[in-house]
Residue, then its C-alpha position, 0 to 999 in steps of 0.5 A: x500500500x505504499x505510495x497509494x492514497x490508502x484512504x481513498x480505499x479505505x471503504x474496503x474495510x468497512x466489511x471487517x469486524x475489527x476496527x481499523x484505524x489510520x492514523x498520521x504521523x501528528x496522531x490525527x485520524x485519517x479514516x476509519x470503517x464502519x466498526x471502528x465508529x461503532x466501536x467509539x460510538x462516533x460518526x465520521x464527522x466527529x471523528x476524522x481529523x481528531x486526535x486519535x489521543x482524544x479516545x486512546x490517551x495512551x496512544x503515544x506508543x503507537x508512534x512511531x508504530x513497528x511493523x506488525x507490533x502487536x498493542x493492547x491500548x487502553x480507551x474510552x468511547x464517545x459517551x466517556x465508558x471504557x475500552x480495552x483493545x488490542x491487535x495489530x500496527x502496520x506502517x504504511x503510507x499516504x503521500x509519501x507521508x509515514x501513517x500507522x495502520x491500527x486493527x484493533x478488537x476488543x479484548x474483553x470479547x477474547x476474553x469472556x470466549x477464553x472463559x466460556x471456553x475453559x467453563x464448557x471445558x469443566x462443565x456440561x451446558x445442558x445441564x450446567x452441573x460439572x463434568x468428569x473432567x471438572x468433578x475430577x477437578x474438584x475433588x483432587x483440589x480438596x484432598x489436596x487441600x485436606x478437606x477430607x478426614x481420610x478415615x472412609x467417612x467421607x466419599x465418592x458415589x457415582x449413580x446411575x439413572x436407570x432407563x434415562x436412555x429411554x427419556x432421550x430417545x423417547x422424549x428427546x434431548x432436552x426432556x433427559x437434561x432437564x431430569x438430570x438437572x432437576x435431579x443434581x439441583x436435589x441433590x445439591x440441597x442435601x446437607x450430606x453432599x458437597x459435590x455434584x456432577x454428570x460424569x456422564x449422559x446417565x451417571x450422576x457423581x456426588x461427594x458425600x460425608x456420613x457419621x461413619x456407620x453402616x445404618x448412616x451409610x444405607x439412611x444416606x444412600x436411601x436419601x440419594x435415592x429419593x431425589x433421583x428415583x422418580x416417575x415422569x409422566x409425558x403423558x398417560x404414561x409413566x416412566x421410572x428411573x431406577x438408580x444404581x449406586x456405587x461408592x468409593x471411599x476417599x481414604x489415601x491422601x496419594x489416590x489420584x482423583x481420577x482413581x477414586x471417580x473410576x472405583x466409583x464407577x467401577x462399583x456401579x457397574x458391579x452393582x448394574x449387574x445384580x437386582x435393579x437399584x442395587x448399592x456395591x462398595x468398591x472393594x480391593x478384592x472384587x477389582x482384583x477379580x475384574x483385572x483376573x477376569x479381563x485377562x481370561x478374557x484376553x487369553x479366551x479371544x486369542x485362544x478362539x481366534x488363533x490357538x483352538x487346539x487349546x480347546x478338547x472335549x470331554x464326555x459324560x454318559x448317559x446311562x439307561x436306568x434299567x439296562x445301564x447301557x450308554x444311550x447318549x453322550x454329552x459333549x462338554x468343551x475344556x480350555x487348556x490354557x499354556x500357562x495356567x493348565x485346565x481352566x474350568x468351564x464355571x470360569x471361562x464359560x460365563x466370561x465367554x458370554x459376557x464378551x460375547x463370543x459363546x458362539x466361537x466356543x459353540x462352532x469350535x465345539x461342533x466342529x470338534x464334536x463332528x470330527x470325533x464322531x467321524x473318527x470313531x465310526x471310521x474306526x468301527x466303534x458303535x457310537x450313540x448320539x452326542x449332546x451339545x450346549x447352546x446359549x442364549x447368544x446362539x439364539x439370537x443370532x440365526x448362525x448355528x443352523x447354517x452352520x451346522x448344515x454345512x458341517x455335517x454335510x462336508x463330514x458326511x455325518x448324519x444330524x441324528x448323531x447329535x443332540x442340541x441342549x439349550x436351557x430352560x432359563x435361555x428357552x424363557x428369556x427369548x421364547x420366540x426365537x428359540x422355538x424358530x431355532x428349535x423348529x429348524x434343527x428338527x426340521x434338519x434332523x437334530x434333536x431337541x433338548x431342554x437342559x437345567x429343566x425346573x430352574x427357569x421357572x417357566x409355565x408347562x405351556x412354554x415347553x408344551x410349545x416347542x419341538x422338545x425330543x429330551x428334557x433334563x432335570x436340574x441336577x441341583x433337585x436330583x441332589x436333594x431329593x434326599x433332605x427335601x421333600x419339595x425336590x423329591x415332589x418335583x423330580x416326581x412330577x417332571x418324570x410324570x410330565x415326560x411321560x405324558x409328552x412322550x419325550x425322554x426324560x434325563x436326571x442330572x447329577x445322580x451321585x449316590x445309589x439312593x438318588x438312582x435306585x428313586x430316579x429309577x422307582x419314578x420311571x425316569x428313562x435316562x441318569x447322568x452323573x459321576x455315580x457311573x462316571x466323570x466327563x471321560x476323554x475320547x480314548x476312555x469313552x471309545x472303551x466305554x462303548x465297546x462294552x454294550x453294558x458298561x453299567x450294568x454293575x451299578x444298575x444291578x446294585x441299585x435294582x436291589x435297593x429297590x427289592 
């Protein structure tokens, strides 16, 4: 712009929002745009040609102005209120005369944007309580400060709002922020509680202090409860929110605040896992478990995905109560993990649904159980149909059914070597589906059974309704039929049900003679259980049935308790 009359282009900055100003080297003003005027509060006639010093009193370092010096100049506008501005100074030229060429913004707009900017960074603006990152803030500033007497009195607890979820895809948005609100504002007028936040969409955190004793601890958790534990009502129907609760003590004046919120939530997700509205305390041990279980976890997913031949299975028989021949196999999986050796199935199997991958364990299982059958029947052995467990991750994804078909078809073994075992808890939970499922593999040939059968609490109809071809009575009835009457009543009326339906009818769990010789006295087809054996290897089974009569020894000893 040198050597140019700048001020006859001077209109062009009119569309800046900052203010421009130009200034000759006596400090008068030359020109300025639309913003600087609004700035001041002054009209061109009023301003142009003044002294700039009349409006910025500090004006006199600007002069002579550096090349892109940055300024920050106090000032005051034409009705004599302050200003404070800054920005930058550039030297050009009119004439051949040296100028400065002042873009200047208001300081205190940059300002309030740095401080809105740090609030939404501590605090969620849809409800306006503090975040994780704020609430984490807060309570670090405080055991810091030794606000807290460490004696486990004091605390932090994280709450769940149950079926908030539903309010915002529901109801929307605003409906879910105005709950938490008015939940946070409750809890707030809580004498016990000194912190309130949203460490999340649904989670609420609070500090709390109690007099220290468990009656305080239960009175106080009960006092959260009723101010977030409430129905809303959009219409005719009323939703409930439902919390969960879980705690951690501020004990340790070195835990980082972050590690006393995350065993908080740690708490609460163990708490989500049991009775609706439950309460947990964090406890060393119970995490401990977690870290042991995610490691398992690990270990499962890289197992099923590259290492399966650390997968066997083993075998329990089925004995008929009244010849003692095998009549059936139960196929039941075992991981033999590198380092740790055989890890039982009461552990791995409940992680392996949890982590959602009880299908792998199932497919690894069949294709297992397809090759042994096909290698023992290549080897001559008379084999008996082989029972396989399912789960409720099974049902619902529609996956075993293509499966199996193809499986069985490239081994050239026929569906009616197997049997397919789903318990009656999974049956109850999704009913729909498994009869589809159920209804398919007997539609291809593989019968149906009803496993753990008594424990789902489930209506006669549920079972009436499906393709059932076995139901196993729970072993946890067989087992007590001798100390209660009421296992006895029910073993009894499942065998009498059987028959009814025509179905066979398998006890679980027979370990004594006396719970064979009643199984036997009721009419109850089949008997499972370490009475005749535990889950055999493939070798031990292959001798097994070479003998068509294995049992007969037990059956004969047990047939004449009943004489």
């Amino acid at each position: 712009m040198s050597d140019t009359d700048i001020a006859d282009q001077f209109s062009s900055f009119n569309a800046l929002h900052d203010s421009v100003f130009l200034i000759d080297s006596g400090g008068l003003v030359v020109a300025a745009n639309t913003s600087a005027l609004e700035t001041l509060g002054l009209t061109a006639l009023k301003l142009i040609g003044s002294p700039f010093s009349n409006y910025f009193p500090d004006s006199d370092m600007l002069f002579p102005g550096g090349e892109g010096d940055v300024v920050e100049i106090n000032g005051r506008r034409g009705d004599g209120s302050g200003l404070l501005l800054e920005g930058r100074s550039s030297v050009v030229y009119r004439d051949a005369n040296r100028c400065c060429l002042l873009v200047l913004r208001d300081r205190r707009s940059r300002v309030s944007l740095e401080e809105k900017l740090v609030w939404a960074a501590f605090n969620d603006p849809a409800t306006r309580l503090p975040n994780l990152v704020g609430f984490c803030s807060r309570v670090g500033q405080r055991v810091h400060a030794g606000e807290f007497s460490l004696d486990g009195t004091s605390m932090v607890i994280a709450i769940s709002l149950g079926r908030l979820g539903f309010f915002a895809g529901t109801l929307g948005e605003a409906t879910r922020a105005r709950i938490v609100r008015e939940a946070g504002d409750r809890l707030g007028r809580l004498e016990a509680v000194s912190e309130v936040a949203l460490l999340d969409d649904s989670t609420l955190g609070v500090v709390v202090s109690t007099e220290g004793g468990a009656e305080d601890l239960a009175g106080l958790v009960e006092k959260l409860r009723a101010c977030v534990e409430v129905s809303y009502s959009p219409s005719e129907n009323a939703a409930r929110i439902v919390p969960h609760f879980g705690i951690s003590r501020i004990n340790d004046p070195d835990l980082d605040p972050e590690d006393i919120v995350r065993k908080a939530r740690f708490a609460l997700n163990a708490a989500m896992q049991k009775a609706i509205g439950s309460t947990e305390i964090y406890e060393d041990e119970t995490h401990r478990e977690a870290v042991r279980n995610l490691v398992v976890e690990h270990d499962l997913r890289r197992a099923v995905s590259e290492r399966r031949a650390e997968f066997w299975l083993a075998y329990q028989p089925k004995v008929d109560c009244q010849t003692g021949e095998i009549s059936g196999l139960e196929a039941l999986i075992r991981w033999n993990h590198p380092k740790r050796g055989i890890v039982g199935p009461n552990e791995f199997l409940p992680i392996a649904g949890r982590a959602g991958i009880s299908s792998d364990l199932t497919f690894i299982v069949l294709e297992q159980l397809v090759a042994q059958i096909k290698e023992w029947r290549a080897s001559g052995l008379r084999t008996v149909p082989v029972a396989f467990n399912i789960g409720a991750e099974d049902v619902r994804e529609n996956r075993l059914v293509p499966f199996l078909t193809n499986l069985l078809h490239d081994a050239g073994v026929e569906p009616g070597a197997l049997e397919c075992e789903l318990t009656e808890t999974s049956i109850v939970a999704d009913i729909r589906s498994a009869k589809q499922l159920f209804d398919q593999l007997v539609a291809m040939g593989v019968p149906t059974a009803v496993d753990d059968f008594g424990t789902g609490y489930s209506s006669l109809v549920h079972i009436v309704d499906l393709p059932v071809n076995v139901v196993k009575i729970d072993r946890s009835f067989v087992q007590t039929m001798e100390a209660s009457k009421g296992s006895n009543a029910i073993v009894q009326a499942i065998v009498a049900m059987t028959k009814a339906m025509g179905v066979v009818c398998v006890a679980e769990g027979v370990e004594t003679s006396k719970q064979l010789a009643d199984i036997q006295s009721y009419g109850c087809d089949l008997a499972q259980g370490y009475l005749f054996d535990k889950p055999l290897t493939p070798e031990d089974v292959e001798t097994r049935l070479r003998d068509t009569h294995s049992y007969r020894n037990q059956i004969d000893q047990d047939m004449a308790i009943l004489v």
